[in-house]
N, C-alpha and C positions, 0 to 999 in steps of 0.2 A: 377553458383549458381541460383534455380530457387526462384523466384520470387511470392509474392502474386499479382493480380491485385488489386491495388483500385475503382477502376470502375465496376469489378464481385463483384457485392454485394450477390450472390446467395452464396456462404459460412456464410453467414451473418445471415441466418435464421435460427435461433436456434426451436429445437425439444422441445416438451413442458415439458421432463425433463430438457434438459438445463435454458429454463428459471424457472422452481422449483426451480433447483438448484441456477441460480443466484439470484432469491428470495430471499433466505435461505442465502446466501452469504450477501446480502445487510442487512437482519436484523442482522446478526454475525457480521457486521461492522458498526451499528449505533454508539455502544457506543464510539468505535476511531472515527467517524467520528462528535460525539456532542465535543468531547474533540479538535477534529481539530478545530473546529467554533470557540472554544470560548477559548484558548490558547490566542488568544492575542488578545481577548475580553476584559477579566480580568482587565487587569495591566488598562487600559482606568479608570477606575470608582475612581481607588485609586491615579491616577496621577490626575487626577480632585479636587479629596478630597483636597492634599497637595497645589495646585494652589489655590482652593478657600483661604484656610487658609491664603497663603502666600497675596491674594488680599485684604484681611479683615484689616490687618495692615495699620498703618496707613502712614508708607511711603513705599509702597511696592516696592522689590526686584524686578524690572522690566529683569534682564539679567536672572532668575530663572524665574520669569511668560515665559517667552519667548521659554527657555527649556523644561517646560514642555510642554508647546504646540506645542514643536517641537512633541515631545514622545508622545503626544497623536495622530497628524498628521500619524506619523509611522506605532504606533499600527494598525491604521484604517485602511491604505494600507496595511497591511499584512491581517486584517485580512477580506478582502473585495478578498483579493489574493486569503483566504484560503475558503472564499464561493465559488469562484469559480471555487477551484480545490474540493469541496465537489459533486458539481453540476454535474461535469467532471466524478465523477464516477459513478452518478444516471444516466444521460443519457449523455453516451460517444458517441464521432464523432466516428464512426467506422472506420476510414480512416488517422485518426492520427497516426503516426509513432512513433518511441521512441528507444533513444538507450537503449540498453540491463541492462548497468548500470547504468541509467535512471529510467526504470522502476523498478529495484530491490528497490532501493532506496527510491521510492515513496510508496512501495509497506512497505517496514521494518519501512520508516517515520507513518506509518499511523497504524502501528501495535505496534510497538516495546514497546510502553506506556503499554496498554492491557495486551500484554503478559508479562510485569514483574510485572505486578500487579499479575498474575496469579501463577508468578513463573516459566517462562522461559526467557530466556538470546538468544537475537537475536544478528547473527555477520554477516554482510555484509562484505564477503570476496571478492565481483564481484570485477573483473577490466576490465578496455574498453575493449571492442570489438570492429570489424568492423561492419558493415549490421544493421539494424535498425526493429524489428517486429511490430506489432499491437499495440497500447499501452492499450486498451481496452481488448486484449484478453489478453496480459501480466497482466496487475492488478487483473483479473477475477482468471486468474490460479494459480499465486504466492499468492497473498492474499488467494484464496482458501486452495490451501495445507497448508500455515503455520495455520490457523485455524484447517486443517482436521487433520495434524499432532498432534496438541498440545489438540485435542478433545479426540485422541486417548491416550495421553501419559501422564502419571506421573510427576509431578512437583517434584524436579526439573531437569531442565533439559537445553542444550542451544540446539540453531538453526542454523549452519553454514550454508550457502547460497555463494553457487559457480555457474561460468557459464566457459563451454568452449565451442569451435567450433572445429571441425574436418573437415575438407571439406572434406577426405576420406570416413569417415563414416557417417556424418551429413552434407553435401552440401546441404541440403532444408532448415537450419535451426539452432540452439544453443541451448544446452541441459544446463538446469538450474538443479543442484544440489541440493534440501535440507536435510542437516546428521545432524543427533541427535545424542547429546552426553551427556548422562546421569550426572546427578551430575553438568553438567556446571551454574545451574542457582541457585536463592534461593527457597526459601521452598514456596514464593510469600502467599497472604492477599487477597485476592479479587473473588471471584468466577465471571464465564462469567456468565452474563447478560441473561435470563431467555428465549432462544429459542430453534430447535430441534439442534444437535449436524451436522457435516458435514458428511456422509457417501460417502465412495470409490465413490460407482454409482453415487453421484452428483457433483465430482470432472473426472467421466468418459464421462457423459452425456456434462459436459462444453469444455473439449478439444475435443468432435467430432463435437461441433457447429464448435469452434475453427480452424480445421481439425489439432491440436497440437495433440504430442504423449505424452503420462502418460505409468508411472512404475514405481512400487515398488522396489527397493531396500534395502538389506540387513541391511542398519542406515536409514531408511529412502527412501524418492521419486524423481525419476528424471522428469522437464519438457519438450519436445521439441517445443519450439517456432519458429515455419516457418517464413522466416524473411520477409517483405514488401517490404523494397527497398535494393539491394545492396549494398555492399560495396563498 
C-alpha cells in the first residue's frame, strides 16, 4: 500500500484555482459553521435565566442551583470543543490523519443541518476501514461534493455516502461514494445563503492539490482519497 509522506509538504501547494476553490468552499460553509459555534451556545443564556430565577427565592433549591451549573459547565466545554474544530477547518494541520469514517462523519455533522433545511436527506452509510488519509484534504473534498452535488440538484432528494477499498484496483488509496436518490428528502424551506454555486472545475482544481481522483458517476460522484498512513 503506498503511502503519502507527511514531511513532502510539496503536494501541499495548491494552484491558485484550488485555492479559489477552497475560498468558494469556505464561504459555502460559513452558515453550518455559524450554526456549529453557537449549538451549544444557545442552551447557556436560558439555563442562566432559570438559575437566576431559582437564586431569587427566598430559600433556594441549592441541589437544582448546582445542576444547572453543572449544564452550563458542559455547554461551555462543547462549545469551546466546537471553536476549535471550526478553526480546524479555516486553517487545518496539513499533516493530520483521520480514519475514513472519521472524516465522513465530520464532514455529514457539519452539513447534514443545511442540507435539510434545503431539502436533502443525508445518510452516512460509511463503515471502518483500515489506513487512515489527510483529514484536511478529506473535509475539503467530501464537504465540497455534497455541496457541488446539491448546487447542481433538485430538492428533494437524499445523499448516500459510501466508502470502500480494493487493494486490487485501489491500493493508493479508498474510493468514497456519493449517490443521489431522488425523492429521498423533503421539499426543504430555506434557500443557501447568497454566494457563487460549486462548479466541476473547483471541485477538479482541489483534488489535483490533493493529488485525490474525482469522477462523475451515473447517481452521482466518486472520491479517491490517497491514504497517509497504513493500515
Amino acid at each position: 500500500m503506498q503511502v503519502s509522506d507527511p514531511a513532502d509538504s510539496s503536494f501541499l501547494l495548491p494552484t491558485r484555482e484550488a485555492e479559489a476553490a477552497r475560498y468558494a468552499l469556505t464561504r459555502r460553509l460559513a452558515p453550518s459553521m455559524r450554526h456549529h459555534l453557537v449549538v451549544n451556545l444557545q442552551p447557556i443564556g436560558m439555563i442562566y435565566e432559570v438559575m437566576d430565577r431559582r437564586l431569587r427565592t427566598s430559600e433556594p433549591d441549592l441541589a437544582h442551583v448546582q445542576d444547572s451549573a453543572n449544564k452550563i459547565n458542559a455547554f461551555a466545554r462543547a462549545a469551546l470543543a466546537s471553536c476549535t474544530d471550526v478553526v480546524g477547518w479555516l486553517a487545518p494541520d496539513e499533516t493530520v490523519g483521520i480514519s475514513v469514517e472519521d472524516a465522513v462523519r465530520e464532514c455529514a455533522g457539519m452539513l447534514a443541518t443545511s442540507l435539510s433545511f434545503r431539502g436533502y436527506a443525508l445518510r452516512n452509510e460509511v463503515k471502518p476501514l483500515p489506513g487512515r488519509v489527510r483529514r484536511s484534504a478529506a473535509r475539503n473534498l467530501i464537504s465540497g461534493a455534497l455541496v457541488y452535488v446539491t448546487d447542481h440538484l433538485e430538492p428533494a432528494a437524499a445523499l448516500v455516502i459510501t466508502a470502500q477499498v480494493n487493494e486490487q484496483s485501489q491500493p493508493q488509496g479508498v474510493s468514497i461514494h456519493i449517490t443521489v436518490r431522488p425523492g429521498g428528502g423533503d421539499k426543504g424551506f430555506a434557500a443557501e445563503a447568497g454566494y457563487r454555486k460549486l462548479e466541476w472545475s473547483d471541485l477538479a482544481a482541489m483534488a489535483a492539490a490533493e493529488r485525490a481522483g474525482l469522477a462523475r458517476e451515473q447517481e452521482g460522484l466518486a472520491i479517491q482519497l490517497p491514504w497517509l498512513v497504513a493500515a
